[in-house]
C-alpha positions in Angstrom: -12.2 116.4 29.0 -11.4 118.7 26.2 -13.5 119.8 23.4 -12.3 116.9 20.6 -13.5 114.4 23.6 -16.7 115.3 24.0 -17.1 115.8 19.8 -15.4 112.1 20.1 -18.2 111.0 22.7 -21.1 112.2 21.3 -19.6 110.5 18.0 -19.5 107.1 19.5 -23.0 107.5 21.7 -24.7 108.5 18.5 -23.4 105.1 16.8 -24.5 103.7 19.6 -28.3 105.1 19.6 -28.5 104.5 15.8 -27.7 100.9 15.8 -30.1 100.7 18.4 -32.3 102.3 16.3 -32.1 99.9 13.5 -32.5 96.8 15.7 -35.2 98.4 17.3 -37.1 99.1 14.1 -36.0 95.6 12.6 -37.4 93.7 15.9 -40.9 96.1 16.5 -42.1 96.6 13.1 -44.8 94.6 11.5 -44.5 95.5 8.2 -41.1 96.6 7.1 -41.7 99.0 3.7 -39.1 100.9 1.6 -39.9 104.1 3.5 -39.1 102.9 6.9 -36.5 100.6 5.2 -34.8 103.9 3.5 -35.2 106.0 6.9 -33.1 102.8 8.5 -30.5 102.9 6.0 -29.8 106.8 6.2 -29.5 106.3 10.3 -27.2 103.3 9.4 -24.5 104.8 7.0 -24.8 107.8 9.2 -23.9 105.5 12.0 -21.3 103.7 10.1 -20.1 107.1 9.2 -19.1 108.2 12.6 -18.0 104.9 13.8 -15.4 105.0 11.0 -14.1 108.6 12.2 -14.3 107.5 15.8 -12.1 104.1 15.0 -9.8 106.5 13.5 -9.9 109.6 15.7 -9.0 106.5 18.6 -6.4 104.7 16.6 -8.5 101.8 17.3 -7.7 100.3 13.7 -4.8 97.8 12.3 -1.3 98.5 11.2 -2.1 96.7 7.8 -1.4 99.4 5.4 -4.5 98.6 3.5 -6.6 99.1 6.3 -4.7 102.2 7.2 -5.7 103.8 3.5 -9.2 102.2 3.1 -11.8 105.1 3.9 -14.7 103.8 2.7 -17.4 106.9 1.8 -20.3 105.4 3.6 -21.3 109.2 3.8 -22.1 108.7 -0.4 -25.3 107.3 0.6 -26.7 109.5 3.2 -28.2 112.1 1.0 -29.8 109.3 -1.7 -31.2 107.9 0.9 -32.4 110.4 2.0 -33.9 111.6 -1.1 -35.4 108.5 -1.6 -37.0 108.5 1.7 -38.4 112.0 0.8 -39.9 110.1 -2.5 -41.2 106.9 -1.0 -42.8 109.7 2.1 -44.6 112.0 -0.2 -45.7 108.7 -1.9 -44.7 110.3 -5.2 -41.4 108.0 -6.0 -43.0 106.9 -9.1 -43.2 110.7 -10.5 -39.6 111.4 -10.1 -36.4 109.9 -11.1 -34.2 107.9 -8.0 -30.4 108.3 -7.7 -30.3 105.0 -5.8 -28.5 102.4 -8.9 -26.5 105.7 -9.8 -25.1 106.0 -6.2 -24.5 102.7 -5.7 -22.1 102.8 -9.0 -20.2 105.7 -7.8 -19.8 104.1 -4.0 -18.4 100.4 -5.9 -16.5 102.5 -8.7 -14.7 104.8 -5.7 -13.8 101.7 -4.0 -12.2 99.8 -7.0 -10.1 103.3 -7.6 -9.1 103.2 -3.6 -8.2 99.9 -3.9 -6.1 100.3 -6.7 -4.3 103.2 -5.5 -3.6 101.1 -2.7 -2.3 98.2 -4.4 0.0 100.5 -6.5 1.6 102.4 -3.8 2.0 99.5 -1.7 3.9 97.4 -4.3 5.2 100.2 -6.6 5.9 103.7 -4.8 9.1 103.8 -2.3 8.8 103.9 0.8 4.7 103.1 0.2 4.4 107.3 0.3 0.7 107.7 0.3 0.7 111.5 -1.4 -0.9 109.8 -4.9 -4.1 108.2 -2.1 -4.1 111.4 0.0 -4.9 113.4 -3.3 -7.5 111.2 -4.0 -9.5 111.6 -1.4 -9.5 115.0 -1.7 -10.5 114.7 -5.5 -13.4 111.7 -4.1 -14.9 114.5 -1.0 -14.9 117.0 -3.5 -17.1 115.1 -5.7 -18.8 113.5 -3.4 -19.8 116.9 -1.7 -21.2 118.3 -5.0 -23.2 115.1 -5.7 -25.1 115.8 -2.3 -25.7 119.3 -3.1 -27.3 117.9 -6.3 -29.3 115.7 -4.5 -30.1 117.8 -1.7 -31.4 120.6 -4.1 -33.5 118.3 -5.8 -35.1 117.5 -2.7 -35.3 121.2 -1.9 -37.4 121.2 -5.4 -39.9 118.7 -4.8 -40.6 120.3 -1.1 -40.5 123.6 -1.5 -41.4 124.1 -5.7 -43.5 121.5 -7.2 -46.5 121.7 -4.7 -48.7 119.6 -6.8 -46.5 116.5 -5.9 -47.2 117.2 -2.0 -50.9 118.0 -2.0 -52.3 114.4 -0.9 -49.3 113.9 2.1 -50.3 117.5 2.8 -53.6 116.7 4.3 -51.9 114.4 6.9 -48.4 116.1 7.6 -47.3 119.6 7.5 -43.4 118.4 6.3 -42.0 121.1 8.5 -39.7 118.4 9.8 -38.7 117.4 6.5 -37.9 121.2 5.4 -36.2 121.3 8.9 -33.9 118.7 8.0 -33.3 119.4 4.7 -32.1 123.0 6.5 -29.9 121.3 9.5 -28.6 118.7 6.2 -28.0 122.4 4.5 -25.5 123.2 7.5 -23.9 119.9 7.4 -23.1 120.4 3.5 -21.6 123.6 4.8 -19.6 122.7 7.5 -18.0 119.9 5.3 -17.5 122.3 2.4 -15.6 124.6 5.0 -13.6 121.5 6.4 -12.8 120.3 2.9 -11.5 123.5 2.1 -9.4 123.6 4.8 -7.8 120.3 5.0 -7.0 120.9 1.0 -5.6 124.3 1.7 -3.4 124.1 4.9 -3.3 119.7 5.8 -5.1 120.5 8.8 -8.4 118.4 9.5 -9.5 120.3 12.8 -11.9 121.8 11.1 -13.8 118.2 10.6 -14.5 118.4 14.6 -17.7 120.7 13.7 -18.9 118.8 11.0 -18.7 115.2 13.2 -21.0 117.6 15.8 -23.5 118.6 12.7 -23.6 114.6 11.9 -24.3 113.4 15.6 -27.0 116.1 15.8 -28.3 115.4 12.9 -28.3 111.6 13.8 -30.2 112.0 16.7 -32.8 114.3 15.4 -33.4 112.5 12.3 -33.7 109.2 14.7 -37.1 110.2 16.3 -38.1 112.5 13.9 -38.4 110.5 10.6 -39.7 107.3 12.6 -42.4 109.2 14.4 -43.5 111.3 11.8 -43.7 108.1 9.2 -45.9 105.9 11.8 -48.1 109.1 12.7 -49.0 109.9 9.4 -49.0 105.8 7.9 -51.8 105.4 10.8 -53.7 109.1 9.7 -53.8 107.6 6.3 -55.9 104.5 7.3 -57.4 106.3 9.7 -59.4 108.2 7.4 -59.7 105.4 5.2 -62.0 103.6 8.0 -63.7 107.4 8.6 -64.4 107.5 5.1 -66.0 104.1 4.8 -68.2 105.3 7.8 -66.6 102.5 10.1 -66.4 103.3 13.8 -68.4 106.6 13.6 -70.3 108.3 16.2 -73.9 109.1 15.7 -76.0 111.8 16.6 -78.2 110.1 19.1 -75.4 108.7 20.8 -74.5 112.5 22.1 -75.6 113.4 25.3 -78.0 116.6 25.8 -76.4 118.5 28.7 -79.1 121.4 29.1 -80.3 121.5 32.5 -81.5 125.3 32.7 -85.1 126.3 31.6 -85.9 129.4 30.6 -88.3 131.0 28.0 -85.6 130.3 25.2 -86.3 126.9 25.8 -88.8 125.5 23.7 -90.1 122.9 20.7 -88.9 125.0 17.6 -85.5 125.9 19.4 -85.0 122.4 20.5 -85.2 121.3 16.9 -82.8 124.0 15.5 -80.6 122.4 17.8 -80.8 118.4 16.9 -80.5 119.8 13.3 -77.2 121.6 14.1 -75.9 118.3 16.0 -76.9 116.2 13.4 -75.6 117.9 10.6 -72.2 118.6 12.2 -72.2 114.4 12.7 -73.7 113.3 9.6 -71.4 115.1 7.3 -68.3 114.7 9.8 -67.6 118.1 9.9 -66.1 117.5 13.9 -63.3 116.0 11.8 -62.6 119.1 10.4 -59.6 121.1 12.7 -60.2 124.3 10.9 -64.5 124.0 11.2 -65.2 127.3 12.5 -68.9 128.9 13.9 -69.5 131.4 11.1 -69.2 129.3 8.1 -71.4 126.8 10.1 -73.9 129.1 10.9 -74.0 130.0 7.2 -74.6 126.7 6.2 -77.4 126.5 8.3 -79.1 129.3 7.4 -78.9 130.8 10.9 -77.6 134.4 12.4 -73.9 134.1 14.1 -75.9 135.2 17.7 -78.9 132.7 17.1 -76.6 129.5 16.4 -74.3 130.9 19.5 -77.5 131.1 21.8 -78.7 127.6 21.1 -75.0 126.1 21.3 -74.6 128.1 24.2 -78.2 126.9 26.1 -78.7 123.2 24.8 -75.3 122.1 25.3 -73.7 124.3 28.3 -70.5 124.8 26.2 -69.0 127.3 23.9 -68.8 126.2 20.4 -65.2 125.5 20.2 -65.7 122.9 23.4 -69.3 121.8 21.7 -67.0 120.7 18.7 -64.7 118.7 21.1 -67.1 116.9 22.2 -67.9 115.2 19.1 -64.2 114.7 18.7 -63.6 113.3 22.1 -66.4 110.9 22.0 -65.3 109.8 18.2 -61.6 109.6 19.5 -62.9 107.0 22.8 -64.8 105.0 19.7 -60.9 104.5 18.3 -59.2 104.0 21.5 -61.8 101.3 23.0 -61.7 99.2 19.6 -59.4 96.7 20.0 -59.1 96.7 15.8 -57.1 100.3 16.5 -54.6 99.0 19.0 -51.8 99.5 17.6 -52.5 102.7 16.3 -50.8 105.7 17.4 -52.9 107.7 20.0 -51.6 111.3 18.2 -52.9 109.7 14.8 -56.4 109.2 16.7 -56.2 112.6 18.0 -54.9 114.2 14.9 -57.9 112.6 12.3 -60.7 113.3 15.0 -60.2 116.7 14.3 -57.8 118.3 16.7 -54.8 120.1 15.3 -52.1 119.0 17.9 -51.3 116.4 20.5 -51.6 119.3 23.0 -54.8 120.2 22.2 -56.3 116.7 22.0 -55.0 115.7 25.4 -56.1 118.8 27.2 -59.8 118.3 25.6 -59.9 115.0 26.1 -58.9 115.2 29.6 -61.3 118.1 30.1 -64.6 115.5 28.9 -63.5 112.0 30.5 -60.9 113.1 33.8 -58.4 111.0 32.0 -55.6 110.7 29.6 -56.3 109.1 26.1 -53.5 106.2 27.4 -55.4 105.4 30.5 -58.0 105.8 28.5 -57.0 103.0 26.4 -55.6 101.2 29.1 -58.9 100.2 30.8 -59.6 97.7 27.1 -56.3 95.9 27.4 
């Protein structure tokens, strides 16, 4: 199997993945919004994208001349979409302007010139000599390729330069995929600004082979990323929403006092500092904070850093950073054993009760109840 084979394969398995992806999506999803319905659509002209190249790469498509010359640029909506994905995301697409009615004219617009072309050679040029369509194209990539530059730079604006537009989605989602993808999308625009220039210069189109690869990859990536990232962050948002109604919280007397040792620090003033550091850190839902550190906490309560150590330490038998885990464990088994959060994502749990990766949560959670959060959770089916 040579090189163009395996680009060829990975074309027509990618197709394959992302209209499974879209049936998926279609068949599982509750509620079907513009954000998951643009992240669909870019998988889907993607998709329809390479299935085009692979029909033609295979010869797998009629002698009918019309067929023969009909490219149709599915690839003109991959980067509006995308775009208005990005909007619709950041939950800012009503503070700046969409490209989607303007893309949709230039798609129908390059179709009615194709099909003319089409009809005039076929009836009017001898020997139907396609030169006049073959020029064309080149004339539609080239535009086409500068319109997604446009649009992927705009992107690049809202992500990267106008911060004020990303402050609320910030609290729930770093966007380093998003920048990611707008980078590996920055490669693609390359690699078909490289293969356009080529084809125009010397008729050869080998150099398309590396841009199909940059597609397929990008296919796959965007696939899990986008959709997991989207349902992640949708259940953080009413996550907190519930938290900040005070529904489903832990309460201070519902934590456990693990001291078992006895000692001459151990006494009726000491033992009060303590149930006023527990009940603070739970009445004002600090736990919830992932960046709550001991200083600022000892601050707060008017205590030396050693003092608020000692009594962490001695009434609880952990360290502060597991004493804090505790709260978030037993505030993430509240979620998990509520049949009202079912169908919430188990990182979305993990990430709004305070822990700042999946990683983290699962360890710590493990490392209070001997279990998994999922068998966890499985015990309340």
């Amino acid at each position: 199997m040579n090189f163009s084979s395996i680009i060829n394969f990975l074309l027509i398995a990618g197709v394959v993945q992302g209209f499974g992806f879209n049936l998926v999506t279609i068949l599982i999803r509750k509620k079907f919004n513009k954000t998951i319905l643009f992240l669909n659509l870019i998988i889907l002209f993607i998709s329809l994208n390479n299935l085009q190249r692979w029909l033609i790469e295979k010869n797998h498509i009629s002698d009918l001349f019309i067929i023969q010359q009909l490219y149709i640029p599915w690839y003109l909506f991959i980067l509006p979409m995308f775009y208005a994905f990005t909007t619709h995301f950041l939950k800012v697409e009503n503070k700046v302007r969409g490209f989607i009615k303007l893309s949709l004219i230039i798609f129908i617009a390059e179709l009615i010139i194709r099909l003319c072309l089409i009809s005039y050679v076929y009836y009017e040029v001898p020997d139907n000599n396609p030169q006049i369509i073959n020029t064309y194209t080149y004339v539609e990539d080239v535009f086409n390729l500068i319109y997604s530059i446009f649009l992927l730079l705009n992107a690049c604006i809202i992500i990267f330069r106008r911060h004020h537009l990303t402050e609320y989605i910030l609290s729930f989602d770093d966007l380093n995929w998003i920048k990611w993808f707008i980078k590996l999308g920055s490669i693609v625009l390359f690699l078909w600004a490289v293969a356009l220039t080529v084809n125009i210069l010397t008729g050869n189109d080998d150099a398309y082979i590396f841009l199909r690869l940059g597609m397929s990859i990008l296919l796959y990536w965007l696939g899990y990323q986008g959709f997991y990232r989207y349902n992640v962050v949708q259940d953080r948002i009413l996550l907190r929403t519930t938290i900040e109604s005070n529904q489903v919280l832990i309460g201070s007397g519902e934590m456990i006092n693990n001291s078992s040792k006895q000692d001459d620090f151990f006494n009726e003033k000491h033992q009060g500092d303590f149930e006023k550091i527990r009940s603070y850190i739970v009445d004002n839902k600090l736990y919830l904070d992932p960046l709550l550190g001991m200083e600022s906490l000892a601050s707060d309560m008017r205590m030396s850093k050693s003092y608020f150590s000692k009594l962490i330490n001695s009434y609880s038998n952990f360290n502060f950073s597991d004493f804090i885990n505790s709260f978030r464990v037993e505030q993430a088994k509240k979620f998990l054993s509520n049949d009202d959060f079912r169908d919430y994502t188990i990182v979305a749990i993990g990430l709004e009760c305070g822990f700042n990766s999946k990683s983290t949560f699962y360890s710590a959670f493990k490392k209070f109840t001997s279990e998994t959060p999922t068998s966890f959770r499985a015990n309340f089916d």
